[in-house]
C-alpha positions as CSV (number, residue, x, y, z in Angstrom):
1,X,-30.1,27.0,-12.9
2,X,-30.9,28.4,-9.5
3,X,-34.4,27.1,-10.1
4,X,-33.7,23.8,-11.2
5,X,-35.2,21.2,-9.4
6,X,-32.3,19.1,-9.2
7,X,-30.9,21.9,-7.4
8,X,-34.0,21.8,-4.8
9,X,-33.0,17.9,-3.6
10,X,-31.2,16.8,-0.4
11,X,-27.2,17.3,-1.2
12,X,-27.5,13.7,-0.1
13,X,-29.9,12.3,-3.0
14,X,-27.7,14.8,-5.7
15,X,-24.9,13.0,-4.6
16,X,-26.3,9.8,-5.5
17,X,-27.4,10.9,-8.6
18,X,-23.8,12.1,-9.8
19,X,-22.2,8.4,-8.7
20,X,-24.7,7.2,-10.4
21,X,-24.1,8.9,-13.4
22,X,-20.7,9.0,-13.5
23,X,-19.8,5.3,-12.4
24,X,-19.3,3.8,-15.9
25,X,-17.9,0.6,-17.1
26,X,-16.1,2.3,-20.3
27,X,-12.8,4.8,-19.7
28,X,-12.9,8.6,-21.3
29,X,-10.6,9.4,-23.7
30,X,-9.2,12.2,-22.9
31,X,-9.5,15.3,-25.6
32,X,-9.5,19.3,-25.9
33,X,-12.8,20.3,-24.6
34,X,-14.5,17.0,-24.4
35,X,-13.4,15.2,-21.3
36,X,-15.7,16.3,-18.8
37,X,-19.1,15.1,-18.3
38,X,-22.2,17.1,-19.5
39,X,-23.6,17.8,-16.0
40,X,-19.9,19.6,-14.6
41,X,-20.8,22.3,-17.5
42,X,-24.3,23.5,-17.0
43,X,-23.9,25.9,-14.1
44,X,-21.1,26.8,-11.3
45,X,-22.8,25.0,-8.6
46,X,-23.2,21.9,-10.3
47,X,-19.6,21.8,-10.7
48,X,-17.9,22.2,-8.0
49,X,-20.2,20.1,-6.3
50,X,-20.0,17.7,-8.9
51,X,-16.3,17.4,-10.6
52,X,-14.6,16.0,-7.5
53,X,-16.7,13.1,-7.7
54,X,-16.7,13.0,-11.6
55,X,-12.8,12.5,-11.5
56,X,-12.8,10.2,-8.6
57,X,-15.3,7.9,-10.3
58,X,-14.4,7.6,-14.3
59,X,-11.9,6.3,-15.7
60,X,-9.2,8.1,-18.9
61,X,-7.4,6.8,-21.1
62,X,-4.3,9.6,-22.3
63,X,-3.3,8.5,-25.7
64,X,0.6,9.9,-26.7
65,X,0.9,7.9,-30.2
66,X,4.9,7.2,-28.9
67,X,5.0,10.7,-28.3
68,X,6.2,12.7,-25.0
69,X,3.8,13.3,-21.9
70,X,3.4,17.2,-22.1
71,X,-0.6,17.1,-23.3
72,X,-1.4,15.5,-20.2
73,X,1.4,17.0,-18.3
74,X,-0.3,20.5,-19.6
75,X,-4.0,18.7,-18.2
76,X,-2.8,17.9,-14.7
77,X,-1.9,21.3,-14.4
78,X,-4.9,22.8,-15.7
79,X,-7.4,20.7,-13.3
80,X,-5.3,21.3,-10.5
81,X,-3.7,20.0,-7.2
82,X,-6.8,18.7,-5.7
83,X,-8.4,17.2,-8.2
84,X,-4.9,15.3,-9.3
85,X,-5.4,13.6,-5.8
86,X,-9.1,12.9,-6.5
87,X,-8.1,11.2,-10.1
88,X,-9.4,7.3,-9.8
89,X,-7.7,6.1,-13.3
90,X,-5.7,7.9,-16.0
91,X,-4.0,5.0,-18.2
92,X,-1.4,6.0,-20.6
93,X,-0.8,4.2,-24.1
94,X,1.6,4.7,-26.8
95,X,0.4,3.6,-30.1
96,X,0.6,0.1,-29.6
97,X,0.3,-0.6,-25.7
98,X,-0.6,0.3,-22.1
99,X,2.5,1.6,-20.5
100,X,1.4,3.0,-17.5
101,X,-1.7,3.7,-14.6
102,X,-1.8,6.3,-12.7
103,X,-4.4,6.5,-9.1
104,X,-4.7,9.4,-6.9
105,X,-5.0,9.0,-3.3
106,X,-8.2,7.7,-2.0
107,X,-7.7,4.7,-5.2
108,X,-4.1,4.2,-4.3
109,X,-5.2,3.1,-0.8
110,X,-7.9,0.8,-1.7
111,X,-5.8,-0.8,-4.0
112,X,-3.4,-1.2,-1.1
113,X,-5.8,-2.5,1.3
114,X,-7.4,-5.1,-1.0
115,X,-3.5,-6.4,-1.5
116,X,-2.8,-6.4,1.4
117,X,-6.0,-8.9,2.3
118,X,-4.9,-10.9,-0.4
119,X,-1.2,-11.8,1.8
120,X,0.1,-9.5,-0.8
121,X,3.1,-6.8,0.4
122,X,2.7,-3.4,-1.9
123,X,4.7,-0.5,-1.2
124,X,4.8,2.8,-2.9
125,X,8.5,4.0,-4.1
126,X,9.6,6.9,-5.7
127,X,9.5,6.9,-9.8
128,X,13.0,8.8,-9.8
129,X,15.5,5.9,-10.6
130,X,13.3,3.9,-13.0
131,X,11.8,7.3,-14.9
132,X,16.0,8.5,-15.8
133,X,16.9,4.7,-17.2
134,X,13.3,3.6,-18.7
135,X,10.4,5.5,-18.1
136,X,11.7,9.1,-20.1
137,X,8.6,9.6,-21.9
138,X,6.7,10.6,-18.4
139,X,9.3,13.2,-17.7
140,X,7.1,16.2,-18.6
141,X,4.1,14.3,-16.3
142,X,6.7,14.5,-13.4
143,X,7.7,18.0,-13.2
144,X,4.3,19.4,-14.0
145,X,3.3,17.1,-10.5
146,X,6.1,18.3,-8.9
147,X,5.5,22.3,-9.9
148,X,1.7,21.2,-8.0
149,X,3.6,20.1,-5.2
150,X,2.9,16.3,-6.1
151,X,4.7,13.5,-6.9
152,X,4.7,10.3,-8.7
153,X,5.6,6.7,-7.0
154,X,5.3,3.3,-8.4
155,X,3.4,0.4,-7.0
156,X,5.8,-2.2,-5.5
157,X,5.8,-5.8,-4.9
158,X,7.6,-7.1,-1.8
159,X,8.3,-10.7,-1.7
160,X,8.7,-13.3,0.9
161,X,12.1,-14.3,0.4
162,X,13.1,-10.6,0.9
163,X,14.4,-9.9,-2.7
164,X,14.5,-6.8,-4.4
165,X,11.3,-5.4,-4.7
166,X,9.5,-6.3,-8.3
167,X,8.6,-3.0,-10.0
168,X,5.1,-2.4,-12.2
169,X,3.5,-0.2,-14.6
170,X,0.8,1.4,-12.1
171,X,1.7,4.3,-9.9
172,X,0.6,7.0,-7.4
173,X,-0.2,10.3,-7.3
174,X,0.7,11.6,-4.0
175,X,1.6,15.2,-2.2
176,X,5.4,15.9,-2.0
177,X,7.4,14.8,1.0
178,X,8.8,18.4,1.7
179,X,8.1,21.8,-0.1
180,X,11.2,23.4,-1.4
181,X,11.5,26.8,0.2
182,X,14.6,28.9,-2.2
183,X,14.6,28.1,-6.3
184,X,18.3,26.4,-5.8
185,X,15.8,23.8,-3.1
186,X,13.1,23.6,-5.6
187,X,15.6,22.7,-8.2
188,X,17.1,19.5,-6.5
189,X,13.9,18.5,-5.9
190,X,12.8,18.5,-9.5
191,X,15.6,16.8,-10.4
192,X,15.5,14.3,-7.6
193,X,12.0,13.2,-8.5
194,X,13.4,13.2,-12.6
195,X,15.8,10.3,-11.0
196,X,19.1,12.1,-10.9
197,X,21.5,10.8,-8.4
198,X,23.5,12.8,-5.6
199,X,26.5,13.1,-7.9
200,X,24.4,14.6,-10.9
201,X,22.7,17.2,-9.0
202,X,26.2,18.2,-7.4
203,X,27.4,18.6,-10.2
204,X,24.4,20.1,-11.9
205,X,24.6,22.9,-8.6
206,X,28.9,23.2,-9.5
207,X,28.1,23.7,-13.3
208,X,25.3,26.6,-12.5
209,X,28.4,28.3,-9.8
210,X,31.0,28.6,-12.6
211,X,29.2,29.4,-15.2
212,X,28.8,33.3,-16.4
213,X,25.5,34.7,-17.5
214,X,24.1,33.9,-20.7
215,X,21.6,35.7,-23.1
216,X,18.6,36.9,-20.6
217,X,20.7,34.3,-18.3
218,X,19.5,31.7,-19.6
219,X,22.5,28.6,-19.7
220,X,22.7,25.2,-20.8
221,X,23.9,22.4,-18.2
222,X,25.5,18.8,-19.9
223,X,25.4,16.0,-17.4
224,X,27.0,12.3,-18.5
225,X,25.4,9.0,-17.5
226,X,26.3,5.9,-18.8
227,X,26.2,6.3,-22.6
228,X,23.8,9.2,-22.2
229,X,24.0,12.9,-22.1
230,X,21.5,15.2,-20.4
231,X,21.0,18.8,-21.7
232,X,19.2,20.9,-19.1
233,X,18.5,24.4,-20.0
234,X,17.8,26.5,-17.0
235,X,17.1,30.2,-16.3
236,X,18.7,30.6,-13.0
237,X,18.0,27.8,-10.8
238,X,14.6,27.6,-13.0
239,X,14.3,24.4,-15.3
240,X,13.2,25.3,-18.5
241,X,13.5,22.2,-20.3
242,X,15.6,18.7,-20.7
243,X,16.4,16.4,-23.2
244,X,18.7,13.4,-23.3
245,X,20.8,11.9,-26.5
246,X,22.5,8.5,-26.7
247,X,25.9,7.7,-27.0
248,X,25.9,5.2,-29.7
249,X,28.9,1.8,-29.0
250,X,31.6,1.9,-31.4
251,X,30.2,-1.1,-33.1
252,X,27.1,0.6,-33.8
253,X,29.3,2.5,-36.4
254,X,30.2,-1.1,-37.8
255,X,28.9,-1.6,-41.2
């Protein structure tokens, strides 16, 4: 490709070409091997020229069929920090509906700004407490952001009358507020952006003191909230996974 001629043009008039080309009116569905444009595989310096704009531009669609978020959990991590900031649109169905946008950070901004010229009030909070009580099926999405140093916050609307802010389905890929600096530090943070509480991740911290080494010291942590129990298996102050049951009310066991 060294001798293409597209190469030979001003980077200017490329770069026209690729918006050109990649600005579409229909999202991407996003699949093994076939997200990425045509052009971002014909030689190296097409694409990294090229892919930042390509994921800045278009527009995916991440389909779980009502299942968790770990394929595109597994994707974010596999383009990277950088281009997870670039990303212009990933929406996430389940099998029947939308359920949630994501924007990196030059979209989140516009979006902002074009509220804000409406009169509108956004602000960006953190996912936390809405992903523990409703938003569960992302949980895979957050701590794959967070291992990137990223997190996720949701697009808020603030209202006149000063009442609690009115929560959506779009949110915002942006860098971490702090880096954690020891694996017990890295460890609250993961679990603070998962929406666990002071009082969970003290005692998550008091469980991991008492308890003796398991097999290849790996141990399993229990944590109650409400009528549901969090399993978190950890190897050291490393999370390896986490899964939550339900307490079912007594008069669920009412025939």
């Amino acid at each position: 490709m060294d001798h293409s001629p597209l190469l030979r043009l001003s980077p200017e008039l490329r770069n026209a070409i690729y918006e050109h080309l990649f600005d579409d009116a229909y999202a991407i569905t996003l699949q093994d091997g076939k997200t990425q444009q045509a052009l971002t595989k014909t030689c190296r310096q097409l694409r990294e020229e090229s892919l930042g704009m390509y994921y800045s531009l278009v527009r995916l669609n991440a389909h779980l069929d009502d299942g968790p978020a770990t394929p595109l959990a597994r994707w974010m991590e596999t383009i990277g920090r950088e281009n997870c900031l670039l990303l212009n649109e990933v929406n996430i169905w389940d099998l029947h509906m939308l359920n949630a946008t994501l924007h990196g950070e030059e979209t989140t901004q516009r979006f902002l700004n074009s509220r804000q010229r409406k009169g509108e009030v956004l602000v960006l909070r953190p996912a936390g407490p809405w992903l523990v009580d409703r938003g569960w099926y992302l949980k895979d999405l957050v701590m794959s952001l967070q291992t990137l140093g990223l997190s996720l916050r949701m697009f808020c609307e603030i209202s006149e009358d000063g009442a609690l802010p009115k929560l959506s389905s779009y949110f915002a890929i942006v860098p971490l507020d702090r880096v954690a600096t020891t694996p017990q530090a890295h460890l609250m943070q993961q679990l603070e952006e998962l929406g666990f509480d002071n009082e969970m991740r003290d005692d998550v911290m008091q469980q991991i003191r008492r308890s003796v080494d398991g097999i290849g010291n790996y141990q399993e942590v229990r944590l109650g909230k409400g009528r549901r129990d969090f399993f978190l298996v950890l190897k050291g102050a490393e999370l390896v996974t986490i899964r939550q049951t339900f307490i079912p009310r007594e008069e669920d066991w009412l025939f």
